[in-house]
C-alpha positions as CSV (number, residue, x, y, z in Angstrom):
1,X,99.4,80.7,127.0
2,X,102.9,80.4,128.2
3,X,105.9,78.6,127.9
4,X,108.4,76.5,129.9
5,X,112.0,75.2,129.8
6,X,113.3,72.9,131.8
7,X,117.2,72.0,131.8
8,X,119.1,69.2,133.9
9,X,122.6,69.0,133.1
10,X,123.7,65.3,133.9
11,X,127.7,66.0,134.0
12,X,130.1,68.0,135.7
13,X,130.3,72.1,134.1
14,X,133.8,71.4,132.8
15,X,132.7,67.8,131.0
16,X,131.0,70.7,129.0
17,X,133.9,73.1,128.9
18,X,135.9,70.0,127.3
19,X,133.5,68.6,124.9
20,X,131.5,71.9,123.3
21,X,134.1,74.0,124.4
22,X,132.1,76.4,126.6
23,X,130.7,76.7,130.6
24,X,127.8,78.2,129.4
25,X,126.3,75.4,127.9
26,X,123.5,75.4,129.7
27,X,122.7,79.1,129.5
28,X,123.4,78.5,126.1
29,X,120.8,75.9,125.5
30,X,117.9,77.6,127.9
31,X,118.6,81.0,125.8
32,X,117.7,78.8,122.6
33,X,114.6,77.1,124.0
34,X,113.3,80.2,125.1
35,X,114.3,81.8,121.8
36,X,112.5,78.7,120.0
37,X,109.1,79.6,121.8
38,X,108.7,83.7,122.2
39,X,105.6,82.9,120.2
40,X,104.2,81.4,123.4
41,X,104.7,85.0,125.3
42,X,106.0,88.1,125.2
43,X,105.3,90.0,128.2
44,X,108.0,88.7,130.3
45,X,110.5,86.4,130.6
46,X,112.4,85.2,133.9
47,X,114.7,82.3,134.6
48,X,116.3,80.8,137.4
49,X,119.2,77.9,138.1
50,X,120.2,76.0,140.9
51,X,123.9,74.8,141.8
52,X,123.9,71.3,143.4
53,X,127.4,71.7,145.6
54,X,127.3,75.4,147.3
55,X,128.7,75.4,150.1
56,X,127.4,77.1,153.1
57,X,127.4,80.7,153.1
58,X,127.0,80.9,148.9
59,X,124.5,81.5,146.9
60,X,122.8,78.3,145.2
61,X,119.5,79.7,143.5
62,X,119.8,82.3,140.9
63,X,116.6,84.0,139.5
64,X,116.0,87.1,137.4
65,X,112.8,88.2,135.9
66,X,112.4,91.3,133.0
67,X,109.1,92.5,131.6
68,X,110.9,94.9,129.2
69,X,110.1,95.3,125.8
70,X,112.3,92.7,124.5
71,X,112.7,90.5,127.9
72,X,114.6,87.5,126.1
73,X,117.1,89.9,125.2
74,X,117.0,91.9,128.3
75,X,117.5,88.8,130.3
76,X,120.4,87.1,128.9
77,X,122.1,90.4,128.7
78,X,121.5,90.4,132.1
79,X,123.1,86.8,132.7
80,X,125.7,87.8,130.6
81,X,127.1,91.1,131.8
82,X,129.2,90.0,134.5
83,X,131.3,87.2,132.1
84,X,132.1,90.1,129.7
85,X,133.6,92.0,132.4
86,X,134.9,88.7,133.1
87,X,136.6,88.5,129.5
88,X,137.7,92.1,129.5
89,X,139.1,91.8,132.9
90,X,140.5,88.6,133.4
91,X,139.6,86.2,130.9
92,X,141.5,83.0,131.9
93,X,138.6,82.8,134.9
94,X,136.3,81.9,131.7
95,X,138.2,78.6,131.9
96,X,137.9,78.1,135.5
97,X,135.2,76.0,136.4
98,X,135.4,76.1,140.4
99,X,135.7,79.9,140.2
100,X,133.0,80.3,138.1
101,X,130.6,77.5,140.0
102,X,131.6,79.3,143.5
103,X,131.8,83.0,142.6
104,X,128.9,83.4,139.4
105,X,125.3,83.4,139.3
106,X,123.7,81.0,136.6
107,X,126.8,78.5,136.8
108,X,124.5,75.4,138.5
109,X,123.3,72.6,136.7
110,X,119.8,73.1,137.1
111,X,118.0,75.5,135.0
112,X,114.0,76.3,134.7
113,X,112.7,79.5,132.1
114,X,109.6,80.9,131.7
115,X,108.0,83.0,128.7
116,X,104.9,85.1,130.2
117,X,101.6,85.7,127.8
118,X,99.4,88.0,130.4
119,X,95.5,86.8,130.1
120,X,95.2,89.0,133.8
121,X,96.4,91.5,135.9
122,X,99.1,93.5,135.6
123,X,102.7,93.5,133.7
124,X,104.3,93.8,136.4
125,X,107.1,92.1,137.7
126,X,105.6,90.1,140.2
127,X,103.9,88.7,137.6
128,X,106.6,87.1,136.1
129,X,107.5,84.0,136.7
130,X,109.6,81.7,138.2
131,X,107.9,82.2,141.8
132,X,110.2,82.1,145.0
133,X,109.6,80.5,148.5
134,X,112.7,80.8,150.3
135,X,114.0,79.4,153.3
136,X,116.8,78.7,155.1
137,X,117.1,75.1,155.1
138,X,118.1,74.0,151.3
139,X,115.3,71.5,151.0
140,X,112.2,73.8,151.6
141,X,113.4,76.3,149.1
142,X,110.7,76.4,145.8
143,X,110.9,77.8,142.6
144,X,107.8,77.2,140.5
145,X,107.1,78.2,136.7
146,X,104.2,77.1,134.8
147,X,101.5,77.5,131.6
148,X,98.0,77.5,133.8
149,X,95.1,78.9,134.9
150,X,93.0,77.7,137.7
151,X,89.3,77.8,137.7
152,X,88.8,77.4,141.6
153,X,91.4,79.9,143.3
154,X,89.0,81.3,145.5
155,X,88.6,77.6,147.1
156,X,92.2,77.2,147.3
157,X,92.6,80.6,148.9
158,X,90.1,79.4,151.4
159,X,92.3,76.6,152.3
160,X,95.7,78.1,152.9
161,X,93.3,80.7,155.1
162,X,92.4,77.8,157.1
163,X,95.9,76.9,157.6
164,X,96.3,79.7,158.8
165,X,98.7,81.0,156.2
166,X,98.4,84.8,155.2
167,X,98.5,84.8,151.2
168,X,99.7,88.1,150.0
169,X,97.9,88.2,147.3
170,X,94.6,85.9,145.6
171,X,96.3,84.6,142.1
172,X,96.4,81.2,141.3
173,X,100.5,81.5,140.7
174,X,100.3,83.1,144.5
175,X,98.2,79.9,145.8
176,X,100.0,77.2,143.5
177,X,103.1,78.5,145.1
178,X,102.0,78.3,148.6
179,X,100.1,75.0,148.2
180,X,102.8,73.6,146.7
181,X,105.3,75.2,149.9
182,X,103.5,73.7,152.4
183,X,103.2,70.2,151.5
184,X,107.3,70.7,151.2
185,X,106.9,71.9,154.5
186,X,105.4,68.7,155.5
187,X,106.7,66.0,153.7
188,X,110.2,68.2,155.5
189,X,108.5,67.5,158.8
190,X,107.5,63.8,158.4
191,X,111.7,63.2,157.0
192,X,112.6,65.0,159.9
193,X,110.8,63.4,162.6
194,X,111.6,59.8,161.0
195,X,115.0,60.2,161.3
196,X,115.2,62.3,164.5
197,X,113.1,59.3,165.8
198,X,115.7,56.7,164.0
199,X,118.3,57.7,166.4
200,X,119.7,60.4,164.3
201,X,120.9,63.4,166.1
202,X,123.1,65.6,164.2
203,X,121.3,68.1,162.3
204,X,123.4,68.6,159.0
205,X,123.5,64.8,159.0
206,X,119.3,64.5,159.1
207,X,119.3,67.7,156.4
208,X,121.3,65.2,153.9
209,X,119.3,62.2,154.7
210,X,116.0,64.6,153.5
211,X,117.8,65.8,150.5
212,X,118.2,62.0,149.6
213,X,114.7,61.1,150.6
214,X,112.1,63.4,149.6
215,X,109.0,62.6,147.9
216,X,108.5,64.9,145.4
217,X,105.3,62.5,143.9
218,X,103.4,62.5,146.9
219,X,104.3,66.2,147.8
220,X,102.5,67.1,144.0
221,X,99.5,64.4,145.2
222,X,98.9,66.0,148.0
223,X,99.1,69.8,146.5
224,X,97.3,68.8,143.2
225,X,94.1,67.1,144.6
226,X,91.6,69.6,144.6
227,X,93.3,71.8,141.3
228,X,90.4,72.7,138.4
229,X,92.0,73.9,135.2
230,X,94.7,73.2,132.8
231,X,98.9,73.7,133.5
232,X,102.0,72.4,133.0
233,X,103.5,73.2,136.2
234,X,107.6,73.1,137.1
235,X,109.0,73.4,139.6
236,X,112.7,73.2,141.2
237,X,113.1,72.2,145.6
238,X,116.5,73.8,146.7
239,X,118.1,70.0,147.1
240,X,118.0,69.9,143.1
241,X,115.0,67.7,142.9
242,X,112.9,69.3,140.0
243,X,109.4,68.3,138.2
244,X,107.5,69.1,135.6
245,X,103.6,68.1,136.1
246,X,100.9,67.6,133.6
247,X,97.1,68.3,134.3
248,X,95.0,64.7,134.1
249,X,92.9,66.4,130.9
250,X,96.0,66.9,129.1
251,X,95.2,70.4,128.5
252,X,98.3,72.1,128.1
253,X,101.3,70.7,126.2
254,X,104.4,69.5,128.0
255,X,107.8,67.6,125.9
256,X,110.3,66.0,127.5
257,X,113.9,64.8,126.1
258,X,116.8,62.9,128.3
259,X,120.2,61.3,127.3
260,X,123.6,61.1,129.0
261,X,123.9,64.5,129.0
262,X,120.7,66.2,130.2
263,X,117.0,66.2,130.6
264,X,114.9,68.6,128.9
265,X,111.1,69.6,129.3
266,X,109.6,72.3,127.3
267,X,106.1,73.2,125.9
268,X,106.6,72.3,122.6
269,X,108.5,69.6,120.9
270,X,110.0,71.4,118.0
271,X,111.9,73.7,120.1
272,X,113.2,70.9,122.0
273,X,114.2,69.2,118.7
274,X,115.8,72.1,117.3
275,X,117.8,73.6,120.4
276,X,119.3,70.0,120.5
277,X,119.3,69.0,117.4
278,X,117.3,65.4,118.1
279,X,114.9,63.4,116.3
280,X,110.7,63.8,116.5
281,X,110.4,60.3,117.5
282,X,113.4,60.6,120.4
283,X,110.7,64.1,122.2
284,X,108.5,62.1,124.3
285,X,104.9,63.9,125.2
286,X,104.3,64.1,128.8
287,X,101.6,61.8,130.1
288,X,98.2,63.5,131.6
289,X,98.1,63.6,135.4
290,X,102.0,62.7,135.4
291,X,105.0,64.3,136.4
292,X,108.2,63.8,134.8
293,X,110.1,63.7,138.1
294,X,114.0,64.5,138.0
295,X,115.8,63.5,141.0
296,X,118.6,65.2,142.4
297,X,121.3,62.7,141.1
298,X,119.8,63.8,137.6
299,X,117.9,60.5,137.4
300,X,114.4,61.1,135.4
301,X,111.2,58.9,135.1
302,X,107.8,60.1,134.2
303,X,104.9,59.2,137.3
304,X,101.0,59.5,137.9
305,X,100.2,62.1,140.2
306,X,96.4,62.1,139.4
307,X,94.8,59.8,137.5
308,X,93.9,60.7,134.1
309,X,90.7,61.4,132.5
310,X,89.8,61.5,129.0
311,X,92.5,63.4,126.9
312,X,90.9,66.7,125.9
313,X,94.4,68.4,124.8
314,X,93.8,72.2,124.1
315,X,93.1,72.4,119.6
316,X,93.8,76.2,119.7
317,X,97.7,74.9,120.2
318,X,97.6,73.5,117.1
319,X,95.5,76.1,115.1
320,X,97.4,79.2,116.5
321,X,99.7,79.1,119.3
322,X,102.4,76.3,119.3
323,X,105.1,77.0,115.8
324,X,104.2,75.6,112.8
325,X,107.3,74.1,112.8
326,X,106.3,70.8,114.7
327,X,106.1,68.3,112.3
328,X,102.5,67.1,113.1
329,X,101.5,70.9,113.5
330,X,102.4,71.7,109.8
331,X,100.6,68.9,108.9
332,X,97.2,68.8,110.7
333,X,97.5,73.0,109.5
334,X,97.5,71.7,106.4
335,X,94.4,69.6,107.0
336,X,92.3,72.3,108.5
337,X,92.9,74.5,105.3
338,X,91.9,71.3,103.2
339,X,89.5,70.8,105.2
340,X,87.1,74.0,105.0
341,X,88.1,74.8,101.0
342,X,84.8,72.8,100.0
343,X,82.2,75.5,101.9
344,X,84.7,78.2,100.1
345,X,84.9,76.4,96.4
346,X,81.0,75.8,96.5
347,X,80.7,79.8,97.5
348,X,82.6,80.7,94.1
349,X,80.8,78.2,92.4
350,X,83.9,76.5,91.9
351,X,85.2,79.6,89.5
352,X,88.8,79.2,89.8
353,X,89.1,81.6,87.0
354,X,88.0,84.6,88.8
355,X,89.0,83.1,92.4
356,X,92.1,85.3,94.5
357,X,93.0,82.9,97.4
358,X,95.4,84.7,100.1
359,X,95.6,84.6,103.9
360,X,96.0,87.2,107.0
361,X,99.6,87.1,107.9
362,X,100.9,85.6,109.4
363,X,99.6,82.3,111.3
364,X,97.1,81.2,108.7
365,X,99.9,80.5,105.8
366,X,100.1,76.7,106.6
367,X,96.3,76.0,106.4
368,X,96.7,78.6,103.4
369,X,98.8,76.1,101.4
370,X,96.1,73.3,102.6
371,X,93.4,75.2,100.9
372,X,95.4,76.0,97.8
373,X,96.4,72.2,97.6
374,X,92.4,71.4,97.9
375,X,92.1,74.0,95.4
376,X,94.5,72.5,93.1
377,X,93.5,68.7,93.4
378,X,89.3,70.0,92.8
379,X,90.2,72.2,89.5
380,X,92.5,69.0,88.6
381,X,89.4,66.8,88.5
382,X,87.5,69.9,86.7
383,X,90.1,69.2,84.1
384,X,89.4,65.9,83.6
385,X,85.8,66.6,83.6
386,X,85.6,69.5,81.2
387,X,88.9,66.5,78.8
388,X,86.2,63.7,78.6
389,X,83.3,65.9,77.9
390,X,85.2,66.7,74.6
391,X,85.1,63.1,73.5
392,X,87.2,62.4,70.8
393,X,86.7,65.8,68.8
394,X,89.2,67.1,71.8
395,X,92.0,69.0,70.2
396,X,95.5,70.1,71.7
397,X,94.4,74.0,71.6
398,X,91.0,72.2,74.2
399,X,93.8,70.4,76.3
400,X,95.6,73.6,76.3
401,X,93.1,75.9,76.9
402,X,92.2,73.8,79.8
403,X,95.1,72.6,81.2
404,X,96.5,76.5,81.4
405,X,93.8,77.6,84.5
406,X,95.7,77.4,87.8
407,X,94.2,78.7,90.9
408,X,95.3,82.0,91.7
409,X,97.2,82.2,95.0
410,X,98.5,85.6,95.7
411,X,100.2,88.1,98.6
412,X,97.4,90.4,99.3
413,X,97.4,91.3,103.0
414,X,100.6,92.8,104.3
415,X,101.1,93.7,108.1
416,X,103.1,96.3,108.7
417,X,104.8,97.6,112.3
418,X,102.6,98.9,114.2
419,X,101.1,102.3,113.6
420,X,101.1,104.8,116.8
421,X,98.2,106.6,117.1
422,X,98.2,109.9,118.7
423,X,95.0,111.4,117.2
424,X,92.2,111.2,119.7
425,X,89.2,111.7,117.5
426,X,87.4,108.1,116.7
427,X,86.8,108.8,112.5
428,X,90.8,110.1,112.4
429,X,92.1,107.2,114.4
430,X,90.6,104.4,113.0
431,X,91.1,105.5,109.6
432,X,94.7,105.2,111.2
433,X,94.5,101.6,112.7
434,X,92.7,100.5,109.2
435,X,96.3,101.0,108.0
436,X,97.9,98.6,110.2
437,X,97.7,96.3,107.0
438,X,98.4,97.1,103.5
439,X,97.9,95.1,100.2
440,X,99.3,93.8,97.1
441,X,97.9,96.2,93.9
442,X,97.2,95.0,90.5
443,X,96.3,91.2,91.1
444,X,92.2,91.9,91.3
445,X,90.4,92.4,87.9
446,X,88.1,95.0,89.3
447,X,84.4,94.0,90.1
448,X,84.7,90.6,88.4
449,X,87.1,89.2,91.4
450,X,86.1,86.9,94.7
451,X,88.8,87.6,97.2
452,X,89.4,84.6,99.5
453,X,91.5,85.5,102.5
454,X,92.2,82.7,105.1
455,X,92.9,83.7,108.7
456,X,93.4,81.2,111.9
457,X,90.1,81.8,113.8
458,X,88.0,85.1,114.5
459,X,87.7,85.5,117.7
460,X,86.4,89.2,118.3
461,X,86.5,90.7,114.3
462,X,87.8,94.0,115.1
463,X,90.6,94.0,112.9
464,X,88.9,92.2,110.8
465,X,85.9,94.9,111.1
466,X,88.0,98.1,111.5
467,X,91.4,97.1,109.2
468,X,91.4,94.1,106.9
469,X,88.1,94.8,105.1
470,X,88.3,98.3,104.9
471,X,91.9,98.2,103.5
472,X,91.2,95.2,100.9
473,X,88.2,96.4,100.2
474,X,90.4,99.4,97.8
475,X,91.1,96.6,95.6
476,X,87.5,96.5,94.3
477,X,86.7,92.9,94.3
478,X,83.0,91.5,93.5
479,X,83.3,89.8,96.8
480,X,85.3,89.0,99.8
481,X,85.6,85.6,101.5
482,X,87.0,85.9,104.9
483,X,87.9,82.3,105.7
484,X,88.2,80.9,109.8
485,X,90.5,77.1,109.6
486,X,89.1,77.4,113.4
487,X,85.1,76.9,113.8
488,X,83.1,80.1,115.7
489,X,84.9,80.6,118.8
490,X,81.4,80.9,121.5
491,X,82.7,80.3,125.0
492,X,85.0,81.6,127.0
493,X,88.4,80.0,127.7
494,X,89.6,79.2,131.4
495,X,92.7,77.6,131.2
496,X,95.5,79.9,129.9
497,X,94.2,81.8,126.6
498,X,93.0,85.2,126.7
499,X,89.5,84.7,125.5
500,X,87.6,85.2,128.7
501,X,84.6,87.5,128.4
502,X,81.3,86.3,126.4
503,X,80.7,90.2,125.2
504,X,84.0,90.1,123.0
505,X,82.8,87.3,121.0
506,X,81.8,88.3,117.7
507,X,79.9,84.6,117.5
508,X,78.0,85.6,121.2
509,X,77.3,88.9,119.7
510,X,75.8,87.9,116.5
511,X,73.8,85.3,118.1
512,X,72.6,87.4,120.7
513,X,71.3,90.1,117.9
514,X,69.5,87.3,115.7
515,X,67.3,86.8,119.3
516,X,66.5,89.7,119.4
517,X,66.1,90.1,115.5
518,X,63.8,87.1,116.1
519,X,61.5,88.1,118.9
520,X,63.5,85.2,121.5
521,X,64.8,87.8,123.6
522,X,63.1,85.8,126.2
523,X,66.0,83.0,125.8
524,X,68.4,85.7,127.0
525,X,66.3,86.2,130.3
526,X,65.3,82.9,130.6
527,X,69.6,81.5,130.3
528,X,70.4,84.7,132.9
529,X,67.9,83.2,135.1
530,X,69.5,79.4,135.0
531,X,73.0,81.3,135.6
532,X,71.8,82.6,138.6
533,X,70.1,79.7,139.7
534,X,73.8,78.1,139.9
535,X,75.5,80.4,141.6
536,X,75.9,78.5,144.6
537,X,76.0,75.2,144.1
538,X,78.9,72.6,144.1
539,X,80.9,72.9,140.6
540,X,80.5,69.3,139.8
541,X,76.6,70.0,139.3
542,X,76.9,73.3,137.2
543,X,75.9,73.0,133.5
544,X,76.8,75.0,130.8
545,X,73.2,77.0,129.6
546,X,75.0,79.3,127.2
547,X,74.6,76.3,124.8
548,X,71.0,78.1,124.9
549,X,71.6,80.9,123.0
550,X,73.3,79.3,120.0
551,X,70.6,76.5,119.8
552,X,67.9,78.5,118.1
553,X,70.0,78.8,114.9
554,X,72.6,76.9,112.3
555,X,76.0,77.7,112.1
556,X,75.8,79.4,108.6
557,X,73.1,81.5,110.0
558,X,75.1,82.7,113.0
559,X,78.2,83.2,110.3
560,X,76.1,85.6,107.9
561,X,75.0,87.6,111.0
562,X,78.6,87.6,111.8
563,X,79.2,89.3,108.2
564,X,76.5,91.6,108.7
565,X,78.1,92.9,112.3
566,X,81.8,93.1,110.6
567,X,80.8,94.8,107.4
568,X,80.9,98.7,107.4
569,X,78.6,100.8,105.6
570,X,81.4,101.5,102.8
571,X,82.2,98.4,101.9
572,X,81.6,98.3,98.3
573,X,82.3,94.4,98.2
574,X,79.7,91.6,99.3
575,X,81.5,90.1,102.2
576,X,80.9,86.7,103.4
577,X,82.4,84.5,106.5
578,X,82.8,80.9,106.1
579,X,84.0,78.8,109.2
580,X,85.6,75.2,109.5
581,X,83.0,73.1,111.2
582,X,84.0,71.4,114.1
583,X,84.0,68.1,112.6
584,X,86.6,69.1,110.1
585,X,88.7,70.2,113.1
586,X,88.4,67.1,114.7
587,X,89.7,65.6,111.3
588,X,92.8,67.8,111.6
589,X,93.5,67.5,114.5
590,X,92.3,64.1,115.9
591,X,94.9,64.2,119.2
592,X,93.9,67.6,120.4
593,X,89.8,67.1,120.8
594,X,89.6,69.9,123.4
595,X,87.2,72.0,121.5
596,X,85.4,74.0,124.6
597,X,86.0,77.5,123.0
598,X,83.6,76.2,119.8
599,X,81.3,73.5,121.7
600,X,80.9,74.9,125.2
601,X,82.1,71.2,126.4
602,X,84.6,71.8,129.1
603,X,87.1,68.9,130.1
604,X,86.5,70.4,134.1
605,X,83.7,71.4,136.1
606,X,85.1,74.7,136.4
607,X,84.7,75.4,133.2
608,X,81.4,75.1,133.6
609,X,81.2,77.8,136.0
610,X,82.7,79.9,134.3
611,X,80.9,80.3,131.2
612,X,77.7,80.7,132.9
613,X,79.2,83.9,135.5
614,X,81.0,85.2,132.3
615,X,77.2,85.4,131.3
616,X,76.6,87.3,134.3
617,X,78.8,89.5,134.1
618,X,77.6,90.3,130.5
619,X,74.2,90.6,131.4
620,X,75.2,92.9,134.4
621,X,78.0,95.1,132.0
622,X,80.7,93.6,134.6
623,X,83.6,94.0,132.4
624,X,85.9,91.5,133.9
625,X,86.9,87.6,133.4
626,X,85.0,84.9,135.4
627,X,87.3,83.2,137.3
């Protein structure tokens, strides 16, 4: 799940050193979008900038990538270093736009970063993106960024193989890349030719008329046609030209912001809102299957490169991933915690009294506050109940009495840095990693207690399994309530988040063990068999049979098995899991419905085929991603 952002400045450098006082302010701005986003990835950050006016003979793309530990930091610094010696050395050249433009790197006007969040392969740094296809004449030069994953790369590698092309390596940021390059090749070819057949006969002269005339729309048509998946893909042609392209689903986010000064694209609207200070309403969401496309002259409009299908926008954005900060985020957070608090106040009986609510640091606070509203509007009505009931014998020491229970919301879970571990023995260490969180003493009446503790999702349980409930377990509640504001998470994900193999699942897993608890271990076979079966034919025909192993059972009996798996023989406390159902997500988060992670409903074909080889591969102990 990573992050973009895009920068276009629309006036001259020193228009900026005159009004804000700076020539950086593009670096500036770029620094705070990426800043405003390290949620979306921390394993590396790269960025690069193009100068519209080189001349011949200088340097016109700039690009620097760093996986280091802190690679926002590590990257700027970077930038940075050679305008300190600058300042120390000879300080006036700060002021000097045309040295600067001519004689430093990062001192163009158009600027594209990239925050890396590693779902395969490597940290290394040609993993990092932006992506480089150079060449000598300005307008076949690419840079491309983007938040994807492809389900079909091995069908795209087979085409640039028939091109005749020598990939150097099968990745779908390797294939984008060259699929993208050789359409630029192309639509290069077709300019050239037109004007060469025009009459035209000076070279430089026919380069210009290109950089005036490409079409960047049809160059992404042409590329895009036959992509599976989910991405916001950007991209920069030497010439200036830039785009940012949506998939038709919708499946990753993608902003965009213009005035008189710039044009901004990043993968979340907050960050675009706060690194220029701008309205909600003035961040305008990027259309499925178009591109915003940003013309060299700095001229932007938003066009259809596919057409696009039903919007099935990714919900785990708005669950987990994207800041809390967006104002619609907040909110639909909000909702999903309101949202599942009736399954919790129905498992306390709706005893507020002896209720602890609290939540997993540190993504689950918003929906935390949801449920305690919920919590506070239901023991409201309680009130009123309990007032009437008293008729008119009710006395102020009743009213007060009543009035005075508030539900308890409390600071129990507390994560602390991460613990090193250099004890290889399995009891020692993870007696060690169940120490990774600590909690709040005093605030549990011992035995007489229900713990609630919200989280964001569940998606494997091990911390929950081999930390949280061991170390909140100490505070000797009657019972814990582990709380999901995401439903079961069943099916793998395909299109940029790092859920990808069936086995890790603690949903899979504890449906898998109530087969065989129930004598269906035939349904296993039986769904391996179907898998098979599918191997080989077109994508568009593939259906998901995974569905089959969830299908003997309800959701609350897959979530006590799920209890049963996480709980470890000395857990004092009854432990319980309740999950939001995937109505009450839909609810929450009514613009977002792509919910293939929980339903097993894909948005692409591919998605399809992957679920059912991630089933291979679990059936076989192949302990790799499907796609």
């Amino acid at each position: 799940m990573c992050g973009i952002a895009f920068i276009r400045l629309k006036k001259p450098i020193d228009y900026f050193l005159e009004k804000y006082g700076t020539p950086f302010y593009g670096i500036n701005k770029l620094y705070l979008l990426l800043e405003k986003q390290h949620n979306r990835g921390q394993d590396g950050v790269g960025v690069a900038n193009i100068k519209l006016n080189a001349l011949p003979g200088k340097r016109y793309i700039s690009r620097y990538r760093s996986i280091s530990r802190k690679p926002i930091q590590d990257t700027f610094e970077y930038i940075n270093k050679r305008f300190k010696a600058l300042e120390e050395n000879s300080p006036h050249l700060l002021k000097d736009v045309n040295y600067l433009v001519n004689n430093e790197a990062f001192m163009g006007e158009v600027f594209l970063g990239h925050l890396r969040y590693g779902t395969y392969g490597k940290n290394s740094i040609e993993s990092c993106h932006p992506f480089l296809r150079q060449n000598s004449w300005r307008t076949r030069n690419l840079v491309v960024a983007g938040n994807f994953n492809l389900t079909n790369v091995d069908e795209l590698f087979d085409f640039m193989v028939s091109l005749g092309q020598h990939p150097k390596e099968k990745a779908d940021t390797v294939t984008v890349l060259e699929k993208i390059g050789h359409f630029l090749d192309v639509e290069n070819q077709r300019l050239f030719d037109h004007f060469k057949a025009q009459g035209y006969n000076d070279n430089r002269e026919i380069s210009a008329l290109i950089s005036k005339n490409l079409d960047t729309q049809k160059i992404l048509q042409q590329a895009s046609g036959d992509w599976d998946g989910g991405y916001l893909m950007t991209g920069m042609f030497g010439n200036g030209d830039a785009f940012i392209f949506r998939d038709p689903n919708g499946i990753r986010p993608g902003y965009w912001y213009e005035d008189d000064e710039v044009v901004v694209a990043a993968s979340e609207r907050a960050a675009i809102q706060t690194a220029f200070n701008v309205y909600f309403e003035e961040v305008k969401e990027l259309k499925p299957g178009h591109a915003l496309l940003v013309n060299r002259k700095g001229e932007a409009e938003e066009k259809e490169i596919i057409p696009a299908q039903e919007k099935l926008a990714c919900s785990f954005e708005r669950i987990y991933f994207s800041r809390g900060s967006d104002q619609e985020i907040y909110q639909e957070r909000l909702q999903l915690g309101r949202n599942v608090s009736k399954k919790v106040f129905e498992a306390v009986n709706y005893d507020f009294e002896n209720t602890v609510f609290s939540y997993i640091p540190n993504t689950a606070e918003v929906s935390f506050f949801g449920m305690t509203k919920a919590a506070h509007a239901a023991l409201s009505l309680q009130k009123l109940e309990k007032i009437r009931a008293l008729g008119n014998a009710v006395t102020d020491e009743d009213i007060e009495a009543i009035m005075s229970v508030v539900p308890r919301a409390e600071k129990i879970a507390i994560k602390d840095a991460k613990l090193r571990t250099f004890i290889t023995q399995d009891d020692s260490r993870d007696d060690l990693v169940a120490h990774v969180y600590d909690v709040t003493y005093g605030v549990i009446n011992d035995e007489k207690d229900t713990l609630v503790l919200i989280d964001d999702s569940i998606v494997r349980g091990t911390t929950l399994r081999q930390s949280i409930l061991r170390i909140v377990d100490r505070l000797n509640p009657k019972k814990i309530i582990i709380v999901s504001s995401a439903p079961q998470i069943r099916y793998p994900d395909c299109y940029g988040i790092d859920m990808a193999k069936l086995g890790d699942f603690v949903a899979f897993r504890a449906a898998i063990a109530l087969l065989k608890d129930n004598n269906k271990e035939h349904v296993i076979n039986d769904v391996y068999k179907a898998c098979l079966n599918q191997i080989n034919i077109p994508r568009e025909n593939i259906v998901n049979h995974v569905k089959r192993i969830y299908e003997p059972f309800t959701d609350e009996e897959i979530s006590t098995k799920i209890a049963e798996l996480l709980q470890l023989g000395n857990i004092k406390a009854e432990v319980q899991i309740i999950y939001q159902s995937i109505e009450g997500l839909k609810d929450a988060c009514p613009n977002n419905k792509g919910d293939w992670y929980f339903s097993g409903n894909y948005p692409t074909a591919g998605g399809n085929k992957v679920v059912n080889k991630a089933f291979i591969n679990y059936m076989e102990g192949i302990n790799e991603r499907a796609y």
